[in-house]
C-alpha positions as CSV (number, residue, x, y, z in Angstrom):
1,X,-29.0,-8.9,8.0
2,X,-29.5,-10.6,4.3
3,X,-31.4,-8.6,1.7
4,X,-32.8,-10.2,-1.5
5,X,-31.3,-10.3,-5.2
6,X,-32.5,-7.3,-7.3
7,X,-33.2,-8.1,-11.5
8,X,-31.5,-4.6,-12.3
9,X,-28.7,-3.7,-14.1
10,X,-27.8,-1.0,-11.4
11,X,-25.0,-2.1,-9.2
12,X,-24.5,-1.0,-6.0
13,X,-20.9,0.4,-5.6
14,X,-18.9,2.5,-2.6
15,X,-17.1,5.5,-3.3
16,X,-13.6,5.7,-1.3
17,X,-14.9,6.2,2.0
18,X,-11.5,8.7,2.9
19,X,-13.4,11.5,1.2
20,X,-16.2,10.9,3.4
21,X,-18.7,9.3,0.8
22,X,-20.8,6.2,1.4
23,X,-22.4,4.1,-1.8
24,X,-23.7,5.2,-4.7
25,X,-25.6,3.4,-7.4
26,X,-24.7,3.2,-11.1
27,X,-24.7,1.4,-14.4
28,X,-21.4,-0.3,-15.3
29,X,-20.7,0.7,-19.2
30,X,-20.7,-1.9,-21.9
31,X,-21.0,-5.0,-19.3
32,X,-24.6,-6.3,-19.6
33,X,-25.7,-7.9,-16.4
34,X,-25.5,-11.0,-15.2
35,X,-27.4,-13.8,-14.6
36,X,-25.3,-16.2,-13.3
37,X,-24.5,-13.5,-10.5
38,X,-27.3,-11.8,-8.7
39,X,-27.3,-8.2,-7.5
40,X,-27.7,-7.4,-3.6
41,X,-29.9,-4.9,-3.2
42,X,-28.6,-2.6,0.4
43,X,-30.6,-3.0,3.4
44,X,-33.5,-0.9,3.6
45,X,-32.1,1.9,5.9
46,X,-29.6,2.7,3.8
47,X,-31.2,2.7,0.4
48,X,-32.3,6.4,0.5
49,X,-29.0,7.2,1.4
50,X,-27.4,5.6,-0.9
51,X,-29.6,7.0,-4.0
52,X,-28.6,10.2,-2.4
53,X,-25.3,10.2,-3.1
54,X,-23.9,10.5,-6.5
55,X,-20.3,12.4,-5.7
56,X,-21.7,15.5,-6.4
57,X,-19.4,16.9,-3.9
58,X,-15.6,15.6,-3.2
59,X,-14.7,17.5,-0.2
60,X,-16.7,17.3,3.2
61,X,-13.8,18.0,5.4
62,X,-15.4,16.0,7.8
63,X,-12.3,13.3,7.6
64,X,-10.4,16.0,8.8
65,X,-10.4,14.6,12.3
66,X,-9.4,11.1,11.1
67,X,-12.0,9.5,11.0
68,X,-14.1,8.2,8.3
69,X,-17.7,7.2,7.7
70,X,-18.9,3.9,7.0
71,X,-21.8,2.4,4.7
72,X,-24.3,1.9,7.6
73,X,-23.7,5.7,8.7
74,X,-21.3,5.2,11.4
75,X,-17.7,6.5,11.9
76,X,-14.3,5.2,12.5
77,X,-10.6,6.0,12.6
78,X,-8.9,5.8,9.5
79,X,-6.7,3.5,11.1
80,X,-9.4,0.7,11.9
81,X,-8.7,-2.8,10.6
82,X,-11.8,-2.4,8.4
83,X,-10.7,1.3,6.9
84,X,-7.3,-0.9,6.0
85,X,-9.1,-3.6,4.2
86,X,-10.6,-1.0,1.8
87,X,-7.8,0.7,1.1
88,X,-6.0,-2.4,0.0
89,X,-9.2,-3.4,-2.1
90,X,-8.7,0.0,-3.4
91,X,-5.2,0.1,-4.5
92,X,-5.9,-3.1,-5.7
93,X,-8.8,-2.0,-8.2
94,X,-6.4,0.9,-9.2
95,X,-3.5,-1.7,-9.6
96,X,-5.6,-3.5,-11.9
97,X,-6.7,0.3,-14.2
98,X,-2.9,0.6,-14.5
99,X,-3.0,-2.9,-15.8
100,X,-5.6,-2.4,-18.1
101,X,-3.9,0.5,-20.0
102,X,-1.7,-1.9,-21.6
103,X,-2.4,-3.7,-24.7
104,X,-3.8,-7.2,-24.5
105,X,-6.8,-9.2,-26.0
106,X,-10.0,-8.3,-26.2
107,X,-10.8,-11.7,-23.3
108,X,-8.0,-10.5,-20.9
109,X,-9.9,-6.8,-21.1
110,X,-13.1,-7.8,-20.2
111,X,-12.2,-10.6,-17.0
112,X,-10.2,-7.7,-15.8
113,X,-13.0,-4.8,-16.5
114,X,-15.8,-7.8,-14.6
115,X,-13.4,-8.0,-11.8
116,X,-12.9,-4.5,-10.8
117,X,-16.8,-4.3,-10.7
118,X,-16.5,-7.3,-8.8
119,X,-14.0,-5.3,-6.3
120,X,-16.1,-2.6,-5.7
121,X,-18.7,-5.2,-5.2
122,X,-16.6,-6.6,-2.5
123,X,-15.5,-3.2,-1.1
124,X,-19.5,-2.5,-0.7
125,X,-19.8,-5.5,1.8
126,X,-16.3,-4.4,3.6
127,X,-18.2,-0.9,4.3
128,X,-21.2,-1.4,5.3
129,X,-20.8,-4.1,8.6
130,X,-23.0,-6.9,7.7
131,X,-23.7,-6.8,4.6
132,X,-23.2,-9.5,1.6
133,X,-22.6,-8.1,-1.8
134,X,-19.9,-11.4,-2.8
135,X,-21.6,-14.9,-3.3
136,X,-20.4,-18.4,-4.2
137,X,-21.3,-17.4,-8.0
138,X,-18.4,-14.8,-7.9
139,X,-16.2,-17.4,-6.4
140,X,-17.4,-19.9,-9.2
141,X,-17.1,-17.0,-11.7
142,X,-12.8,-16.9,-10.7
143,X,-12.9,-20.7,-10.7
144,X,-14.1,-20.9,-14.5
145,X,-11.5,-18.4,-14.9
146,X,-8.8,-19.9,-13.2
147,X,-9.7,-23.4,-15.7
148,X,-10.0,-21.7,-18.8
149,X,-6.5,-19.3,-18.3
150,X,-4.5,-22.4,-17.2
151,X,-5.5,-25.0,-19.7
152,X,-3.5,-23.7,-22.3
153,X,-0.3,-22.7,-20.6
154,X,2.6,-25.4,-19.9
155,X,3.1,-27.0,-16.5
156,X,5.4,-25.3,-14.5
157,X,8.8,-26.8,-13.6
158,X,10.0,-24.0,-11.6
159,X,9.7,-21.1,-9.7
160,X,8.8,-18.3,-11.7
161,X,9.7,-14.3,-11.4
162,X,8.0,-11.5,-12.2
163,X,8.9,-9.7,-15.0
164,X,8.5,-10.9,-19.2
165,X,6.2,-8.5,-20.7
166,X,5.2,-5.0,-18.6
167,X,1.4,-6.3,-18.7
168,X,2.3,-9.6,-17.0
169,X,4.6,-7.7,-14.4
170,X,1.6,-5.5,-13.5
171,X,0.1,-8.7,-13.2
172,X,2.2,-9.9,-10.8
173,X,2.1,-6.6,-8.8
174,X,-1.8,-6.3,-8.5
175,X,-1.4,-10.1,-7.4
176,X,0.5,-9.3,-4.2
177,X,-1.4,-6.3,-3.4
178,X,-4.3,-8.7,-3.7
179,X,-3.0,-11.0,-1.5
180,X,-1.9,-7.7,1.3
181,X,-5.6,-7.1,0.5
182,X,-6.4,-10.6,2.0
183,X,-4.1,-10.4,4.5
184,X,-6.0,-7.0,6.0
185,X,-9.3,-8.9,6.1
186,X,-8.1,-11.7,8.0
187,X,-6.5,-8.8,10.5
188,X,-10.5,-7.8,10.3
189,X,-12.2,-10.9,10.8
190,X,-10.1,-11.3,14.3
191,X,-12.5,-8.6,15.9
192,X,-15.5,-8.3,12.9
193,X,-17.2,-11.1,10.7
194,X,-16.4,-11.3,7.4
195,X,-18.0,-13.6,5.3
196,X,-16.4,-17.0,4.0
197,X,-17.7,-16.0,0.5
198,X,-15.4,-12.6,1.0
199,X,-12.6,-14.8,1.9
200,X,-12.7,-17.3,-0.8
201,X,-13.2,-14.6,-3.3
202,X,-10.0,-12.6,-3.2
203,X,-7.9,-15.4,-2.1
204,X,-9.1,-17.3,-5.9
205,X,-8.5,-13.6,-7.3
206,X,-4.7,-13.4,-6.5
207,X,-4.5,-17.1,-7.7
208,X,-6.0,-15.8,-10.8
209,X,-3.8,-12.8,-10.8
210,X,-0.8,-15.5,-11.2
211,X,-2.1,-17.2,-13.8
212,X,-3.4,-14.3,-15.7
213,X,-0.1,-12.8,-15.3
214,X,1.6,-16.1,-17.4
215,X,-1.1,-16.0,-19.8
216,X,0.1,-12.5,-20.8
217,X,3.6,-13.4,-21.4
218,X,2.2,-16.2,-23.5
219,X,0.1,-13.6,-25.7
220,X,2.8,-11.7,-26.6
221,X,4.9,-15.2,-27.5
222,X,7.4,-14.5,-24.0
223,X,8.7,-17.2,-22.3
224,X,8.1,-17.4,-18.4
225,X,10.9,-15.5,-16.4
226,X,12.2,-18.7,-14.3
227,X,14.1,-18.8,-10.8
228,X,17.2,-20.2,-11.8
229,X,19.2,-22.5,-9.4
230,X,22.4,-22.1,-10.6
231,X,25.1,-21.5,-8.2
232,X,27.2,-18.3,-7.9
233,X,30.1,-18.8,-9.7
234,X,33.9,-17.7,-8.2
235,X,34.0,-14.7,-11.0
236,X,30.5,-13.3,-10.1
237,X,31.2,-13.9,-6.2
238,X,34.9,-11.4,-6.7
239,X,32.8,-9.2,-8.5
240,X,30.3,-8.4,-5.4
241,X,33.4,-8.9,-2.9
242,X,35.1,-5.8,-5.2
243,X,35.2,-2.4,-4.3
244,X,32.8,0.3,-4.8
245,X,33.4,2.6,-7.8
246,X,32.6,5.9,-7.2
247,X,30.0,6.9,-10.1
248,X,30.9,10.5,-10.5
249,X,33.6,12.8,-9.1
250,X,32.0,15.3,-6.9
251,X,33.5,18.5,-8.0
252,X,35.4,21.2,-6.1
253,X,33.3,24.9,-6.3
254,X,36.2,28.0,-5.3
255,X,33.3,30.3,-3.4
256,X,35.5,33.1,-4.0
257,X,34.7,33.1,-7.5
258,X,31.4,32.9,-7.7
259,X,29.3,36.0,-8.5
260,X,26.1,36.8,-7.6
261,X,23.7,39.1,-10.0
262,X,20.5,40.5,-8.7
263,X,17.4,40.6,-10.2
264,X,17.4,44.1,-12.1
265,X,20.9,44.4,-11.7
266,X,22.7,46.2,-14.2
């Protein structure tokens, strides 16, 4: 099932599908389009349907079994591989919002702002079976990414932790939910095709994620946080052989002296 590229600057996105909502079209505000990545129009059958639906209404109950409904009209379990897959996109675009709230340059602002559009992108070709919404342009667009990011950061010559600045820790923690995120479609494509382009995409994205998440530190003049190989000295090994100390003394309450007053007691 292909469809050809539209020359709009509506996008095609998917509304969670827990709530029992499908795809809706919209405008994504202050990114002009692009032409290096073309738009997918959605198969014919389910153009009306999506023009329909603009979230007008939240609650349909009709999840209340457990089941959901897909892009092409169909239902499954909330528990399908596929249902999985876009929750983990989900969580992942929402990772990225939370990362977004923090302050960081203007560049950093808009890659992440075109990626979540890119996500929901990718979340539109996970619900709706057959369907391609992510090309080798988006993979090329994270590849340009990837080159420009890492060019000005110092090799690595270690491990490195999460943590530095609280932007590049959010980094790090919308990097592994990116890579869970991968990990769900793989668990997909064992029953369902996904598409190579899909794959490529988010597995460049978490690569990204780990760069991005250095370049942060780096903005704000923080060193990387590095593993450290240094062995566990005598003195910090007694310490974790010691004995607990209690925290607080849990104190002793004489029931016979407590009184009890009523409401509108005198």
């Amino acid at each position: 099932m292909s469809a050809a590229p539209i020359a709009s600057t509506r996008l095609w996105r998917w509304h969670s599908v827990g709530s029992g909502h499908t795809l809706f079209d919209g405008c994504v505000p202050g990114i002009p389009p692009s032409a290096a990545i073309p738009r997918y129009n959605c198969p014919s059958k389910f153009t009306d349907l999506a023009m329909a639906h603009r979230l007008t209404k939240i609650t349909t109950r009709t999840g209340d079994d457990g089941s959901t409904g897909l892009g092409d009209g169909s239902r499954v379990q909330k528990s399908a591989p596929r249902i999985a897959a876009l929750g983990d996109l989900d969580e992942l675009n929402s990772q990225l919002g939370v990362l977004l709230t923090e302050k960081m340059p203007d560049d950093f602002v808009t890659l992440f702002i075109r990626i979540q559009n890119q996500l929901f992108d990718l979340g539109g070709e996970i619900c709706i079976p057959g369907h391609r919404a992510i090309t080798d342009a988006h993979v090329l667009f994270l590849d340009n990414a990837i080159a420009r990011f890492n060019a000005d950061l110092p090799p690595l010559k270690e491990f490195i932790l999460p943590g530095g600045s609280r932007a590049s820790a959010l980094a790090h923690v919308a990097r592994t939910v990116a890579r869970r995120a991968e990990r769900s479609m793989v668990k997909l494509a064992e029953k369902e095709a996904v598409a190579a382009s899909a794959f490529q995409y988010i597995n460049r994205l978490s690569d990204l994620l780990f760069i991005l998440a250095r370049a942060l530190n780096r903005a704000v003049n923080m060193p990387d946080v590095c593993w450290s190989r240094a062995p566990v000295t005598e003195e910090a090994d007694a310490g974790l052989n010691a004995a607990p100390v209690p925290l607080t003394t849990t104190p002793t309450v004489d029931a016979s002296k407590i009184t009890l007053k009523l409401a509108g007691a005198n």
